[in-house]
N, CA, C and O atoms as CSV, one atom per row, in Angstrom:
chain,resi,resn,atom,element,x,y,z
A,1,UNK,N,N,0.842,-1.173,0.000
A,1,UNK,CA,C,0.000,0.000,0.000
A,1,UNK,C,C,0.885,1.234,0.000
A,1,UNK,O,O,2.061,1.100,0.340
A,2,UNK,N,N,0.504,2.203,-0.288
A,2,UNK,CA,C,1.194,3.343,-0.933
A,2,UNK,C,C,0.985,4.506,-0.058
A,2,UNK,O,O,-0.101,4.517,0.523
A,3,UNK,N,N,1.806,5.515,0.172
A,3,UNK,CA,C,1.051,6.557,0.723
A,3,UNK,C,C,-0.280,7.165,-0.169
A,3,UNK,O,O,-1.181,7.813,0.364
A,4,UNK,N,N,-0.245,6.917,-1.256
A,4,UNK,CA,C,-1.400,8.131,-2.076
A,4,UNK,C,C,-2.470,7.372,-1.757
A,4,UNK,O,O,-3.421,7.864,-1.149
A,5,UNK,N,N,-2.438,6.039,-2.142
A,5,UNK,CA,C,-3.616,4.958,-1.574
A,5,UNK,C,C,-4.413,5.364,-0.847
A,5,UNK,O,O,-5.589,5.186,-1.167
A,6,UNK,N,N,-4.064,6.171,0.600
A,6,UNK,CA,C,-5.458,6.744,1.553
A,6,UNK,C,C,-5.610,8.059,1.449
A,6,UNK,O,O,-6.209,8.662,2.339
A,7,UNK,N,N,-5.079,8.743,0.314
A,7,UNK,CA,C,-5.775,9.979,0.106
A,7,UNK,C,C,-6.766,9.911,-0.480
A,7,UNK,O,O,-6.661,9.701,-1.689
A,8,UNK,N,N,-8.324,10.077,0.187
A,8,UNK,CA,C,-9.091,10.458,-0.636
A,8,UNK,C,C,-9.464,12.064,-1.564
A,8,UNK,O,O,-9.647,12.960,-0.741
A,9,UNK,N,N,-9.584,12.501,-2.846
A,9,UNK,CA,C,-9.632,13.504,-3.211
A,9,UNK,C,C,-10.799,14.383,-2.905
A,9,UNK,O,O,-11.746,13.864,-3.495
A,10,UNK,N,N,-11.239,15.529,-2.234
A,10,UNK,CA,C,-12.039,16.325,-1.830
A,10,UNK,C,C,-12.734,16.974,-3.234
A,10,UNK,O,O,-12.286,17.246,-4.348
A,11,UNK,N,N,-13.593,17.040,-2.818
A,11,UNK,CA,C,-14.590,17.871,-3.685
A,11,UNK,C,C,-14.529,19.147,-3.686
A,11,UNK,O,O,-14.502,19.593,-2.538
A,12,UNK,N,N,-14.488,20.087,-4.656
A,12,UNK,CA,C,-13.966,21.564,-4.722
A,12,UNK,C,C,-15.701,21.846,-4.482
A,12,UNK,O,O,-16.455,21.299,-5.287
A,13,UNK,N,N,-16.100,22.412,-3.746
A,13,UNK,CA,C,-17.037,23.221,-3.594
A,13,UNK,C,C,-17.467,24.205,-3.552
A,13,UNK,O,O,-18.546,24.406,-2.995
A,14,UNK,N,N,-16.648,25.308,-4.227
A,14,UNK,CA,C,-17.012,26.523,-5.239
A,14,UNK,C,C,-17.431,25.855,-6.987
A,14,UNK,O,O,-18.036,26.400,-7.909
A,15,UNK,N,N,-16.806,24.495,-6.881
A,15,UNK,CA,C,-17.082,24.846,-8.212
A,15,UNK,C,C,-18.833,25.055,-8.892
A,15,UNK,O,O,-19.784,25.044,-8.110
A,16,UNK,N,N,-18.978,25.181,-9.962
A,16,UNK,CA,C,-20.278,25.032,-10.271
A,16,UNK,C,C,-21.109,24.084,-10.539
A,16,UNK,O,O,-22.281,24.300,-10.847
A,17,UNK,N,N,-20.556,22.862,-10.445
A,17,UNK,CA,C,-20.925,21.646,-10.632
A,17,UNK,C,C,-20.573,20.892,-9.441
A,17,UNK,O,O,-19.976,19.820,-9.538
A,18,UNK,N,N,-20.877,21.344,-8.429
A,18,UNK,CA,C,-20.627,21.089,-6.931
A,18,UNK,C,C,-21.652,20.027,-6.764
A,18,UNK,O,O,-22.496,19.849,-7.642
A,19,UNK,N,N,-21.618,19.244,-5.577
A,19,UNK,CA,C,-22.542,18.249,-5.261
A,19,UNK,C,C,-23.868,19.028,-3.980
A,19,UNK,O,O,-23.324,20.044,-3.547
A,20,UNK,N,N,-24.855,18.919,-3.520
A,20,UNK,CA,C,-25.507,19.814,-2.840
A,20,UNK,C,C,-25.064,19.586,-1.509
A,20,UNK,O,O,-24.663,18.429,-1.381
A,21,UNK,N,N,-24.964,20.505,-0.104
A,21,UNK,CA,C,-24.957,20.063,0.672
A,21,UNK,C,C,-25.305,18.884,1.595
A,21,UNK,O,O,-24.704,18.167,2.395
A,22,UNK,N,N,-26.839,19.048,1.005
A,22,UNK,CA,C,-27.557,18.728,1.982
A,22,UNK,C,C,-28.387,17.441,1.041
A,22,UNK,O,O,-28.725,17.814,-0.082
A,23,UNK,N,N,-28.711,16.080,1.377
A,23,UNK,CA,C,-29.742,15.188,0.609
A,23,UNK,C,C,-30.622,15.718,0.145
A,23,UNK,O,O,-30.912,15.449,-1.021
A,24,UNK,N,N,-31.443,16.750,0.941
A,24,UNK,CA,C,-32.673,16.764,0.353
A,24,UNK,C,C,-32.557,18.577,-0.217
A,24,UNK,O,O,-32.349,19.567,0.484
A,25,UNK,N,N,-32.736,18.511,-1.418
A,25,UNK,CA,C,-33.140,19.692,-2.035
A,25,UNK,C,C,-34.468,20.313,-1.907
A,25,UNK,O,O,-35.511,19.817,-2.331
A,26,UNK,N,N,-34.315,21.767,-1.109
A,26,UNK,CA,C,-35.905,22.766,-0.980
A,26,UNK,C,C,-35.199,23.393,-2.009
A,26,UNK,O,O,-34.021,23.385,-2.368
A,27,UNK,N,N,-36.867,24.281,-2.633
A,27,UNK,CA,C,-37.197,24.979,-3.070
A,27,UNK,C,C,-36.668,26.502,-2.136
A,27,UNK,O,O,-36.397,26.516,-0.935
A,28,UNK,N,N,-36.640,27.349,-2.807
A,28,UNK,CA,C,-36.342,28.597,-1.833
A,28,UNK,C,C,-37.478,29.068,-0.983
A,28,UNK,O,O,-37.423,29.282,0.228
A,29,UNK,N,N,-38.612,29.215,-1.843
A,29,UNK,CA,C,-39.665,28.956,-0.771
A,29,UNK,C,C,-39.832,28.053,0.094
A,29,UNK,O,O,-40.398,28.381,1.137
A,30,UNK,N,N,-39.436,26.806,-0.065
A,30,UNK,CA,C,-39.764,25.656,1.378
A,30,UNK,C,C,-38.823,26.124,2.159
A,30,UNK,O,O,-39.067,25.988,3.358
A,31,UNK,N,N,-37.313,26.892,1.753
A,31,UNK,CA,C,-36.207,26.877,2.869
A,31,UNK,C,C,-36.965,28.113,3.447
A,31,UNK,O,O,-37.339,27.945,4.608
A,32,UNK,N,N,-37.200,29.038,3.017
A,32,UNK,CA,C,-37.717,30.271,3.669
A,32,UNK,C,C,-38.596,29.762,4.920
A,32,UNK,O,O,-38.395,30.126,6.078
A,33,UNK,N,N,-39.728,28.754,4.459
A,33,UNK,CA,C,-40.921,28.615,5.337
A,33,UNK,C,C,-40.248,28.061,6.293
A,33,UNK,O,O,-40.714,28.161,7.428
A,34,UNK,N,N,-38.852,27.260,6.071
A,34,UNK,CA,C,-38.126,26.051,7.297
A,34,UNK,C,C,-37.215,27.036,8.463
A,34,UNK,O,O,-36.855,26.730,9.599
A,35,UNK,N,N,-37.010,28.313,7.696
A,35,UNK,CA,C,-36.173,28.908,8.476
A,35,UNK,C,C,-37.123,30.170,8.974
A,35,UNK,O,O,-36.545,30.993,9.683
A,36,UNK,N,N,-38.252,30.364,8.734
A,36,UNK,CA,C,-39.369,30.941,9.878
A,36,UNK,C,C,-39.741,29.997,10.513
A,36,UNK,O,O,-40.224,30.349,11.590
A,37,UNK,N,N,-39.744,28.740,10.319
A,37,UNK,CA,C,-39.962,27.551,11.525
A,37,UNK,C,C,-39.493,27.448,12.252
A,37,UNK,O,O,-40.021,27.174,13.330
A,38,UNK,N,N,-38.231,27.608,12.090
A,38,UNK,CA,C,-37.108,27.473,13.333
A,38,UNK,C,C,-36.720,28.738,14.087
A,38,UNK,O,O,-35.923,28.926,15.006
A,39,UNK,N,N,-37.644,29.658,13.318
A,39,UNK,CA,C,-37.225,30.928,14.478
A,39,UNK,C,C,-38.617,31.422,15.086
A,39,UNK,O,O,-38.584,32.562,15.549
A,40,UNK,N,N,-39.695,30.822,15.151
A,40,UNK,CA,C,-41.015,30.940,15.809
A,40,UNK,C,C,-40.540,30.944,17.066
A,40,UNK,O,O,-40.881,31.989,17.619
A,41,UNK,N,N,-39.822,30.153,17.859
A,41,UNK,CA,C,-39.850,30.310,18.874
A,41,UNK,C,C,-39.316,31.671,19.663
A,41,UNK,O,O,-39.495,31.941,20.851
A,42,UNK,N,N,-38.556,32.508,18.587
A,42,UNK,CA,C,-38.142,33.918,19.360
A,42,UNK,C,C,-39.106,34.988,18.960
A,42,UNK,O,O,-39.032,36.069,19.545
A,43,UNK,N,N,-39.954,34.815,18.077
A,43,UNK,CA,C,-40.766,35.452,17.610
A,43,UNK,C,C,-41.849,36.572,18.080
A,43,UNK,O,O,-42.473,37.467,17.512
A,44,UNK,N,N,-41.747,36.029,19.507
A,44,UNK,CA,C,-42.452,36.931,20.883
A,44,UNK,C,C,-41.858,37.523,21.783
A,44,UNK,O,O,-42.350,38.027,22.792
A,45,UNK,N,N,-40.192,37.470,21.286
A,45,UNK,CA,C,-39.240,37.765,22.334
A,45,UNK,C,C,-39.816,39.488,21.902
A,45,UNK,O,O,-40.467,39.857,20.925
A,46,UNK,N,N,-39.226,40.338,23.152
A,46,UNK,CA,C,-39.525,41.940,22.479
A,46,UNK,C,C,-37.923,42.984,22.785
A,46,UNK,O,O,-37.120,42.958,23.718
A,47,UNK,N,N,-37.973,43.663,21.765
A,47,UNK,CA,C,-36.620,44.215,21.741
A,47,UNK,C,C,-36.959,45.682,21.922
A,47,UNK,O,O,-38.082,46.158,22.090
A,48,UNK,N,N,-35.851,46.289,21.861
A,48,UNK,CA,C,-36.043,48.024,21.774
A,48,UNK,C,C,-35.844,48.394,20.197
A,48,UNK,O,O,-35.380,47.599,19.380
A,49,UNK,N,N,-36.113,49.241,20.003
A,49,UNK,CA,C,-35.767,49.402,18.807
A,49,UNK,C,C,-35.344,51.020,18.672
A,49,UNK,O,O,-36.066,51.949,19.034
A,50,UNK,N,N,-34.410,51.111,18.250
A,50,UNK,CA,C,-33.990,53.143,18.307
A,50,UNK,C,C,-33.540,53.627,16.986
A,50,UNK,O,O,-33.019,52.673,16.409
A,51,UNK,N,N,-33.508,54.801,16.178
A,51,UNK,CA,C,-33.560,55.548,15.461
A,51,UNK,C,C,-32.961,56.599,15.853
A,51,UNK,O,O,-33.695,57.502,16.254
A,52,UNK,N,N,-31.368,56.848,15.871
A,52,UNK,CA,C,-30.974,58.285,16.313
A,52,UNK,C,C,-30.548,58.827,15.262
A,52,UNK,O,O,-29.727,58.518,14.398
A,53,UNK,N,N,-31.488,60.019,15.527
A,53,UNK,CA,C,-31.121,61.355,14.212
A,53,UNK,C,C,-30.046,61.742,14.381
A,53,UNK,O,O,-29.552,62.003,13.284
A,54,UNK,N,N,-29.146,62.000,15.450
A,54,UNK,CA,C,-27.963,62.652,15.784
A,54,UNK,C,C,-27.635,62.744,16.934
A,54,UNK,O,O,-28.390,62.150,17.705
A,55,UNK,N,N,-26.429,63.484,17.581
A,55,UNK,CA,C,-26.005,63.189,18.905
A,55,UNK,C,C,-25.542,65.154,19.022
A,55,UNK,O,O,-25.231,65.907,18.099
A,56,UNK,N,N,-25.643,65.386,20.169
A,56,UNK,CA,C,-25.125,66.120,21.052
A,56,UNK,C,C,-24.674,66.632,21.980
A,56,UNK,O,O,-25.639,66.812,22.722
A,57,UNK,N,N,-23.620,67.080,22.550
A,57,UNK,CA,C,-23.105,67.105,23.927
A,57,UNK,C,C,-23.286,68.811,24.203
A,57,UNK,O,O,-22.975,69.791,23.527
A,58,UNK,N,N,-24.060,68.619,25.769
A,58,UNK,CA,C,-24.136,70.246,26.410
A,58,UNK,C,C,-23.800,70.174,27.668
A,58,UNK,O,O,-23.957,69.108,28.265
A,59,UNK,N,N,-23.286,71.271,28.298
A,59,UNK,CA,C,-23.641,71.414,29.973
A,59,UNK,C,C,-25.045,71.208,30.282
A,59,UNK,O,O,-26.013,71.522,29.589
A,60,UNK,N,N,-25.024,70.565,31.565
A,60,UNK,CA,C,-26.816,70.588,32.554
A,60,UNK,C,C,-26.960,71.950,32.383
A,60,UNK,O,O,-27.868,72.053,31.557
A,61,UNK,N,N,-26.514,73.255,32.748
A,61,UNK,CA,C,-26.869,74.294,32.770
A,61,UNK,C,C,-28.172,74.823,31.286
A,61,UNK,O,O,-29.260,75.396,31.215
A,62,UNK,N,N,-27.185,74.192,30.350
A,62,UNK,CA,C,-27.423,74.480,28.839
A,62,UNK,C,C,-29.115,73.623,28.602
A,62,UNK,O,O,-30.167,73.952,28.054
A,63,UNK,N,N,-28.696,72.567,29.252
A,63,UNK,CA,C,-30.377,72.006,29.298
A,63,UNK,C,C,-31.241,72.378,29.585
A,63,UNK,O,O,-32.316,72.388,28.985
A,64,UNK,N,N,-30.934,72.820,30.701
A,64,UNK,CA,C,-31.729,73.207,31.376
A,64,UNK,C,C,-32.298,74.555,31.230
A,64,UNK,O,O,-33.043,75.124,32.028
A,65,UNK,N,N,-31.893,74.951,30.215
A,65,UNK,CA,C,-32.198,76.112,29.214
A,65,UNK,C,C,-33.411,76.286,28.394
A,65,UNK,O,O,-34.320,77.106,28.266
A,66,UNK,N,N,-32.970,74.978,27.812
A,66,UNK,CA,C,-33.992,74.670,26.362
A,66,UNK,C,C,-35.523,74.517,26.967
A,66,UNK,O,O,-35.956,74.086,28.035
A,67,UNK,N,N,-36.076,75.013,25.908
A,67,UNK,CA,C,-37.399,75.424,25.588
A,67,UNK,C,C,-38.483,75.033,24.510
A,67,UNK,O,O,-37.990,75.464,23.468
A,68,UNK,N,N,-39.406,74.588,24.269
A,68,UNK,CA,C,-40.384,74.400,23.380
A,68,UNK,C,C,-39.635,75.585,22.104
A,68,UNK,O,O,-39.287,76.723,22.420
A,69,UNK,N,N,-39.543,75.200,21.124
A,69,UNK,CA,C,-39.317,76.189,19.755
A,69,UNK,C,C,-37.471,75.935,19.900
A,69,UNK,O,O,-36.767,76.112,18.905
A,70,UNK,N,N,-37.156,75.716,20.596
A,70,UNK,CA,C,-35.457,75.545,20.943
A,70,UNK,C,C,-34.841,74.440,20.263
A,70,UNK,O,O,-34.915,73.275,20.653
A,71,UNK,N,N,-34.210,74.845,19.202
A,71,UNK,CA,C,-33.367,74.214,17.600
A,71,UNK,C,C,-32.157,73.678,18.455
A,71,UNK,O,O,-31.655,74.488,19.235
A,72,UNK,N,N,-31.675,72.512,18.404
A,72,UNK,CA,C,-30.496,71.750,18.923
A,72,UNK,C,C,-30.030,71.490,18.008
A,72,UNK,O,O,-30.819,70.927,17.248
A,73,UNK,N,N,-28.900,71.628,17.561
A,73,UNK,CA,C,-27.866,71.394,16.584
A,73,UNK,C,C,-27.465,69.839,17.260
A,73,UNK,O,O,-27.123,69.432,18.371
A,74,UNK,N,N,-27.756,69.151,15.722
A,74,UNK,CA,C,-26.446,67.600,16.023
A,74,UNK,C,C,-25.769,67.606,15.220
A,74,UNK,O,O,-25.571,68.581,14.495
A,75,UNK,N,N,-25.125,66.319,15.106
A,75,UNK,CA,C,-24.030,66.014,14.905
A,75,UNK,C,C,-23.897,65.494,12.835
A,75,UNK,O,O,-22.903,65.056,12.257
A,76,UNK,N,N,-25.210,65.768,12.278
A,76,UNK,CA,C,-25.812,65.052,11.228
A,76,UNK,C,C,-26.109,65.958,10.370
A,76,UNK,O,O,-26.484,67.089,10.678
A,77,UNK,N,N,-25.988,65.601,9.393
A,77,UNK,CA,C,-25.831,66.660,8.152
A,77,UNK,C,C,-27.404,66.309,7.822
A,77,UNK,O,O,-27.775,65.217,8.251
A,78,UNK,N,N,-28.672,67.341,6.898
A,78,UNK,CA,C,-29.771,66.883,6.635
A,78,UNK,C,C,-29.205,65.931,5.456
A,78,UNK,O,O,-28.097,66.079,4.939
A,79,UNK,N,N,-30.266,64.799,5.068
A,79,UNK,CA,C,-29.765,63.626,3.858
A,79,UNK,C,C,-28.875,62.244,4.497
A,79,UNK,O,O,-29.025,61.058,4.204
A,80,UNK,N,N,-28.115,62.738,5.260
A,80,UNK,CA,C,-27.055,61.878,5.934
A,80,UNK,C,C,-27.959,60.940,6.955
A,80,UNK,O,O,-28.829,61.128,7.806
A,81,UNK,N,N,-27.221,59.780,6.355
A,81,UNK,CA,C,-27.677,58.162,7.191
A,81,UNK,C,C,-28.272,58.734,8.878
A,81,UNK,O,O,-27.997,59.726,9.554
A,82,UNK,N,N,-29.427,57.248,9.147
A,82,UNK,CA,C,-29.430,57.952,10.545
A,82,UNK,C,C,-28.769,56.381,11.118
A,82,UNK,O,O,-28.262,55.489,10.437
A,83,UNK,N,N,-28.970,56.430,12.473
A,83,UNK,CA,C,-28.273,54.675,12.676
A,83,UNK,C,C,-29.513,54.166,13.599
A,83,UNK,O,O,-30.256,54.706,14.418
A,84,UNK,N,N,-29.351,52.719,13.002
A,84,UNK,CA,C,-30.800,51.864,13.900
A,84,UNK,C,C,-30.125,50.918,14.465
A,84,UNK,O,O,-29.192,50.275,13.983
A,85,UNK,N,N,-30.875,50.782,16.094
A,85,UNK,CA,C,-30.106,50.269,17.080
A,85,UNK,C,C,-31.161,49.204,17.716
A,85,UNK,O,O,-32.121,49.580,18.389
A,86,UNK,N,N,-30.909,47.963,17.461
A,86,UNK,CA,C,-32.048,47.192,18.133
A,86,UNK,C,C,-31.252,46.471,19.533
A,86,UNK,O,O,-30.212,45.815,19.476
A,87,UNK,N,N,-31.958,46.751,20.651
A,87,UNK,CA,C,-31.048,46.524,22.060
A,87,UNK,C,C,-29.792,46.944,22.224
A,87,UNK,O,O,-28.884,46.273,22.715
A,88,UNK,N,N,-29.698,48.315,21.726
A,88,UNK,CA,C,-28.476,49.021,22.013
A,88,UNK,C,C,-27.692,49.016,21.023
A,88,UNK,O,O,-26.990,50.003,20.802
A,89,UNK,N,N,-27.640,47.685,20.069
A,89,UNK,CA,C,-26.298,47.651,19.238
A,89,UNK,C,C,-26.964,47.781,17.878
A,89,UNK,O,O,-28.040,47.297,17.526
A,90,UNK,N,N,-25.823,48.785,16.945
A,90,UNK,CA,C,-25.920,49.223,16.039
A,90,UNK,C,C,-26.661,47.990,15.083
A,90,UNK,O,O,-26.313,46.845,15.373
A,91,UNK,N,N,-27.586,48.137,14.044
A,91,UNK,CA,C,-27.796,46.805,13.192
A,91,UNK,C,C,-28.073,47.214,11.957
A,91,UNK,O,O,-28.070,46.322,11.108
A,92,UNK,N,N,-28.390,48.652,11.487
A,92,UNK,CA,C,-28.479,49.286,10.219
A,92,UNK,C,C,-28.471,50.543,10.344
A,92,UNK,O,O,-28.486,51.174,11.401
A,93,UNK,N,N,-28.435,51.173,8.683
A,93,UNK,CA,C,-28.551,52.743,8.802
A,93,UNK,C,C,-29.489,52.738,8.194
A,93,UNK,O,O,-29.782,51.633,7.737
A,94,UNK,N,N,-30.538,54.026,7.828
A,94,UNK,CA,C,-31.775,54.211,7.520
A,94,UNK,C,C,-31.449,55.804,6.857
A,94,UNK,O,O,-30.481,56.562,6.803
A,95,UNK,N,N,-32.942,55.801,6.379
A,95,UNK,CA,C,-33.537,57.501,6.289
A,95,UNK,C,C,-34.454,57.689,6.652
A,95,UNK,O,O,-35.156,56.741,6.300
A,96,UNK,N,N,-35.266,58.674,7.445
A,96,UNK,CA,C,-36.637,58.781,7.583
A,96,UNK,C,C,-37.182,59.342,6.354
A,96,UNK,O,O,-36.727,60.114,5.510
A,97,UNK,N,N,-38.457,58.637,6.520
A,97,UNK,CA,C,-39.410,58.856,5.700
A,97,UNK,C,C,-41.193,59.267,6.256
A,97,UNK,O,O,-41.855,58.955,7.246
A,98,UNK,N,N,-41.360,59.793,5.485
A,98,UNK,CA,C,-43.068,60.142,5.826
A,98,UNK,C,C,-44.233,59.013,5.759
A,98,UNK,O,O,-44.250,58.329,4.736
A,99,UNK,N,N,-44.923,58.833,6.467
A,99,UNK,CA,C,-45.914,57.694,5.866
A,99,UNK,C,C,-47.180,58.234,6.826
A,99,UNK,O,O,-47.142,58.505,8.026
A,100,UNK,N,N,-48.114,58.290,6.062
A,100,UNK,CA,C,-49.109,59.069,6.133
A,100,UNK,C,C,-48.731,60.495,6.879
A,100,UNK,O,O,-48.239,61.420,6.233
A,101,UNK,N,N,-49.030,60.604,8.445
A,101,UNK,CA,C,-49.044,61.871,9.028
A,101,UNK,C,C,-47.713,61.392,10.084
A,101,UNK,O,O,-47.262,61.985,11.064
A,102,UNK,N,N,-47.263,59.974,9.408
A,102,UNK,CA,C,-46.737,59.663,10.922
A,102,UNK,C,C,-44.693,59.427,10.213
A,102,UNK,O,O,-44.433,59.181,9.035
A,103,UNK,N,N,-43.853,59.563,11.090
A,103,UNK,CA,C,-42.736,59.398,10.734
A,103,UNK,C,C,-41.920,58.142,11.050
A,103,UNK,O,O,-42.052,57.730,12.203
A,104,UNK,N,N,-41.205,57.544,10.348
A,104,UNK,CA,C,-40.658,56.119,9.725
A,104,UNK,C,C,-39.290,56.167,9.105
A,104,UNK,O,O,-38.812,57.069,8.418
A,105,UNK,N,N,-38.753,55.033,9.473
A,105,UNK,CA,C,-37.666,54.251,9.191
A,105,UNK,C,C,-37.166,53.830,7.937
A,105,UNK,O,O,-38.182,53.352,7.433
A,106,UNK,N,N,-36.699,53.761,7.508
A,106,UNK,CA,C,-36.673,52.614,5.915
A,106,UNK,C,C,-35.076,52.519,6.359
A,106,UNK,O,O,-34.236,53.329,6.749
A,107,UNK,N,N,-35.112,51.046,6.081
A,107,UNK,CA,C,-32.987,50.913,6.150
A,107,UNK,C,C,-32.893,50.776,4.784
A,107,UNK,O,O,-33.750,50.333,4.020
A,108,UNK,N,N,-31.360,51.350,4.430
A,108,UNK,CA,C,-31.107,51.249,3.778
A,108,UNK,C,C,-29.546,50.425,3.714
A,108,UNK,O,O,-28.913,50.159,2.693
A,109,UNK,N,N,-29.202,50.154,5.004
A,109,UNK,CA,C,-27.754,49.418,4.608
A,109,UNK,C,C,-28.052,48.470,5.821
A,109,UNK,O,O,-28.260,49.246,6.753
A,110,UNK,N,N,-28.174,47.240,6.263
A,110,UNK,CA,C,-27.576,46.869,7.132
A,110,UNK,C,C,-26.233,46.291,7.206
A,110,UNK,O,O,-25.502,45.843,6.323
A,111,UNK,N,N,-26.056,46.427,8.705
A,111,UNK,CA,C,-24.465,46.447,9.393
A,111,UNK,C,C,-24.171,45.467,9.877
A,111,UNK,O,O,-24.315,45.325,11.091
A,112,UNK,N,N,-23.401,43.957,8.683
A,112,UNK,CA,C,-23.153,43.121,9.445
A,112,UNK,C,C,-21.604,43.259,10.495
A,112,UNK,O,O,-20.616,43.679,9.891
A,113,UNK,N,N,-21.456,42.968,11.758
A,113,UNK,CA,C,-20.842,43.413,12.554
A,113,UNK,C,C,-20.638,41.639,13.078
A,113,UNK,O,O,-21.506,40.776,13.203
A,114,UNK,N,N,-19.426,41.572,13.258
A,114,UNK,CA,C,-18.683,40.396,13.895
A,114,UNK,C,C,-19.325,39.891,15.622
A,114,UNK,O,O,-19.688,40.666,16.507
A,115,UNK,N,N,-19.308,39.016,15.653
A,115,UNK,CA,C,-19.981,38.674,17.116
A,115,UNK,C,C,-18.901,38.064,17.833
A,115,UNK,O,O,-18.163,37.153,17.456
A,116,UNK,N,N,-18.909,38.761,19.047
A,116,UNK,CA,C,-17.272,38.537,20.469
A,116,UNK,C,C,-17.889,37.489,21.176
A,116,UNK,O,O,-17.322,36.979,22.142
């Protein structure tokens, strides 16, 4: 017996003529419906959800200033991304938008971010 004898050769799996992962082939719709199946169970969990237009730093004095009609300068240019924060941590950027009388979210990038 040879050394090459127990090499078996691996399957390149970028290529395009790859073998499938998995035995059984879904449809993209069945995987969709399998992977809202498997996340029903967090489905009632409840989160925060935040939208900050901008940031600013003042003295208490300075706060304690402000008034109804009182313009606060942030940190955000008008047009410029806002950031959406679900339980504190960053998860997309957005723009507001109008929808009916009431004001709204739309993302436009989410932020995949590495997990520690």
């Amino acid at each position: 017996m040879s050394d090459t004898d127990t090499q078996v050769p691996l399957p390149d799996l970028n290529a395009a003529d790859a073998p499938p992962t998995s035995d059984i082939a879904y449809s993209e719709d069945e995987q969709a419906a399998r992977i809202a199946a498997d996340l029903e169970a967090v489905f009632d969990v409840p989160v925060q959800v935040s939208a900050v237009l901008g940031r600013s730093k003042m003295e208490v004095g300075d706060l304690l200033k402000l008034g109804p009609g009182t313009v606060l300068e942030l940190d955000r240019r008008v047009g410029e991304a806002i950031d959406i924060y679900v339980n504190n941590r960053l998860v997309a950027r957005g723009e507001v938008v109008l929808v009916e009388d009431k004001l709204g979210v739309t993302m436009t990038e989410i932020i995949n971010a590495e997990r520690t």
